[in-house]
VEXDREN-2710 file (C-alpha; in Angstrom, 1 decimal):
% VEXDREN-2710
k/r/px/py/pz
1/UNK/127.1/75.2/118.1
2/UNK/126.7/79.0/119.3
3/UNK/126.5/76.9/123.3
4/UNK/129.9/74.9/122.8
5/UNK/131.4/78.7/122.2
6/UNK/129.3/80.2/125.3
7/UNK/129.9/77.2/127.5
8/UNK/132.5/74.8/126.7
9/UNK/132.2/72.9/129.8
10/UNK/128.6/72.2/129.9
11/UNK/127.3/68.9/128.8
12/UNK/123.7/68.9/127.6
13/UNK/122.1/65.6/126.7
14/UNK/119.2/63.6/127.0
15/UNK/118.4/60.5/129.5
16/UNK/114.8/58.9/131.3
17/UNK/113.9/61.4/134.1
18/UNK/111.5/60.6/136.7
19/UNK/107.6/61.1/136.1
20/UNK/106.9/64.4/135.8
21/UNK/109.9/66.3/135.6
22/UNK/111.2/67.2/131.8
23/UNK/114.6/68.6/132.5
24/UNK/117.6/69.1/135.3
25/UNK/120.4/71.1/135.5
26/UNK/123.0/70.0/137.9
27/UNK/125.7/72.4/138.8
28/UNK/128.4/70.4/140.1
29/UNK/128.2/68.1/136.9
30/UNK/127.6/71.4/134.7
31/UNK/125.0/69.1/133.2
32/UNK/121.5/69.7/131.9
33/UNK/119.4/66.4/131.5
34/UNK/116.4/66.7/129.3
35/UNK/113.5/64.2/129.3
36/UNK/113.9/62.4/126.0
37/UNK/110.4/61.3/125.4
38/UNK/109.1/64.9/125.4
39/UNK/108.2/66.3/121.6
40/UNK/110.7/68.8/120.3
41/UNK/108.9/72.3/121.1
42/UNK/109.2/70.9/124.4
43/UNK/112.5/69.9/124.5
44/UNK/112.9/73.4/123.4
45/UNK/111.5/75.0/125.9
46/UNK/112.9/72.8/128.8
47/UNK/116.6/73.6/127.0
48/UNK/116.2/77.2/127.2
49/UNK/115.0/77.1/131.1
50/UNK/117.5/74.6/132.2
51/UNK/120.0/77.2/130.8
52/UNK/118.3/80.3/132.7
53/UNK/119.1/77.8/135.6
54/UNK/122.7/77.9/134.5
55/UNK/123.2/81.2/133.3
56/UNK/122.1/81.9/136.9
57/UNK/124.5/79.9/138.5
58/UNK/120.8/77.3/140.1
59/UNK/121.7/74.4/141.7
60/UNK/118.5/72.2/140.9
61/UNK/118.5/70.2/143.8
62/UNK/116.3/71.1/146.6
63/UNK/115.1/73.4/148.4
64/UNK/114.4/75.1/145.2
65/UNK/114.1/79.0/145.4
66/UNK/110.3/80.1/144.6
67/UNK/112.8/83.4/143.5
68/UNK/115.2/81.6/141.2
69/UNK/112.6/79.4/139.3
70/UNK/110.4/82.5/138.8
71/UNK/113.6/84.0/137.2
72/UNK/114.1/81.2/135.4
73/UNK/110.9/81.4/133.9
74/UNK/110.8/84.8/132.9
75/UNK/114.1/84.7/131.2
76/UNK/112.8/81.5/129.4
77/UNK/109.9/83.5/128.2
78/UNK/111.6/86.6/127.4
79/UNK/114.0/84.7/125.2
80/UNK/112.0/82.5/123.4
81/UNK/108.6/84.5/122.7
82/UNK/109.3/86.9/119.9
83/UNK/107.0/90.1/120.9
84/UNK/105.8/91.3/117.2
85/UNK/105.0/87.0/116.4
86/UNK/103.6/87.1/119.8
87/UNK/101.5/90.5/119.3
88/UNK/99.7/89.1/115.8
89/UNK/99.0/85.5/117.5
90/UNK/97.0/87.2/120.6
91/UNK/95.4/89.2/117.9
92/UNK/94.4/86.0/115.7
93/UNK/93.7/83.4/118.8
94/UNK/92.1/86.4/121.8
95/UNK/94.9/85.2/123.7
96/UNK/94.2/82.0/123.7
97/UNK/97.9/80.4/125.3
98/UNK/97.3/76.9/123.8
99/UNK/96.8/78.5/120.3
100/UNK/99.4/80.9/120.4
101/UNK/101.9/78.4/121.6
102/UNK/101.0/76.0/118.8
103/UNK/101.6/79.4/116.4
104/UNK/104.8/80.2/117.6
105/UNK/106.1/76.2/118.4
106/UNK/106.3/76.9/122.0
107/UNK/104.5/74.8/124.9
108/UNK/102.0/76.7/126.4
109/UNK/103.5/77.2/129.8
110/UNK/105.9/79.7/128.4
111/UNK/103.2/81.3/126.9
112/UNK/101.7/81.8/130.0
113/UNK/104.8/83.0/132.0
114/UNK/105.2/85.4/129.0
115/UNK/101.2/86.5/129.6
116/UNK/101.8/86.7/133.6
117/UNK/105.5/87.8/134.0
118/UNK/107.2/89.7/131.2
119/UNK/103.9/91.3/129.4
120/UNK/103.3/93.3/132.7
121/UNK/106.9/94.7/132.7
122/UNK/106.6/95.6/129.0
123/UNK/103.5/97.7/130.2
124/UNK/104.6/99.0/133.4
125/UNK/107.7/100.3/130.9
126/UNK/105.9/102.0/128.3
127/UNK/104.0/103.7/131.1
128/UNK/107.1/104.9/133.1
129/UNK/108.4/106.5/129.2
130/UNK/105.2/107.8/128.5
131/UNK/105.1/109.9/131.7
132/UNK/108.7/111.3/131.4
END
């Protein structure tokens, strides 16, 4: 309900997309489209990145940005991998992205963006504190 507050406008439903792709966002239509076949931690986690795409004003027609969609991903991430649930799970599973993503009820491809893409910034951060 928190979304109908933040964006009263957008429409977010689910249709049949073609093979391969799990979820649109169309700016024009302020419409995200997710694949409705998908299981729910994956509806999840296309939700979440179709609405980086918004909160970023995307367009998700093509050319697509290399830029944007990296963005896209690492807000996704950032968002939906709490770091302490995260931190024990890496611990239990030796950072295994498949098992921590079934811990946590993620898919494992935001696992992985949250292993490449925000886990680096986290360190470079606690390295720039450390030698203030």
């Amino acid at each position: 309900m928190a979304l109908y507050d933040l964006a009263p406008s957008l429409v977010v439903c689910s249709g049949k997309l073609r093979r391969g792709l799990y979820g649109a966002y169309d700016a024009s239509l302020e419409t995200i489209v997710i694949e409705r076949a998908l299981p729910y931690d994956l509806k999840k986690c296309t939700l979440v990145h179709e609405l980086a795409h918004w909160v970023y004003d995307d367009d998700s027609r093509p050319p697509y940005g290399r830029r944007r969609e990296r963005e896209a991903r690492m807000l996704t991430a950032r968002t939906l991998v709490d770091t302490k649930r995260y931190a024990q799970a890496e611990c239990m599973y030796d950072g295994s992205a498949y098992n921590i993503a079934r811990e946590l009820g993620l898919c494992e491809e935001v696992i992985r963006d949250y292993q490449c893409l925000v886990l680096p910034q986290i360190c470079r951060a606690r390295t720039l504190v450390r030698t203030k």
